[in-house]
N, C-alpha and C positions, 0 to 999 in steps of 0.2 A: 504494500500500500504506500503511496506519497500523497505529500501536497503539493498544491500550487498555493502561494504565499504571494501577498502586495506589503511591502514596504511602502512606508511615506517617508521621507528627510522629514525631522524637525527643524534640521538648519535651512532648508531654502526649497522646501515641499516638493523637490524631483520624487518621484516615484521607481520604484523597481518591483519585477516580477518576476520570481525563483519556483524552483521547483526541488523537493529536499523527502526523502527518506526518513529524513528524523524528526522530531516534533516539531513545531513551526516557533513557539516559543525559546525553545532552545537553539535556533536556526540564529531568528533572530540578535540572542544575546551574542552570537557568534558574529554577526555583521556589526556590532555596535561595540566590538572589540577591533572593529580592524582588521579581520580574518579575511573579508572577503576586497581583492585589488579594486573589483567595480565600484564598492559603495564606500569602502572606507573613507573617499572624499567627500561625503555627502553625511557621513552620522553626527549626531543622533539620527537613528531610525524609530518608527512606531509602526508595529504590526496591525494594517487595517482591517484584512480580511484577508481567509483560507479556505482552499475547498478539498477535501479527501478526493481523491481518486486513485481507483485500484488499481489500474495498470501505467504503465509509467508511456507504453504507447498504445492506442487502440487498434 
């Protein structure tokens, strides 16, 4: 099972959309360390919305 994840910046409200195997919260806390090259110029992030989906393609 995965998600699909929307990030908001809280520094300048760009948006990003992930897709992650592992909890979305926990994803998260990973982008807002700096983990991920895309977003780390854009954190803070806040997690808006996720949606499960079971297979990773259909």
């Amino acid at each position: 099972m995965y998600f699909v994840y929307i990030l908001q910046s809280l520094k300048d409200g760009t948006y990003y959309i992930g897709y992650t195997g592992k909890n979305p919260e926990d994803r998260l806390t990973e982008h807002n360390k700096g983990k991920s090259r895309y977003t780390k110029g854009h954190i803070p992030y806040k997690l808006t919305k996720y949606i499960l989906v079971l297979k990773k393609r259909s």
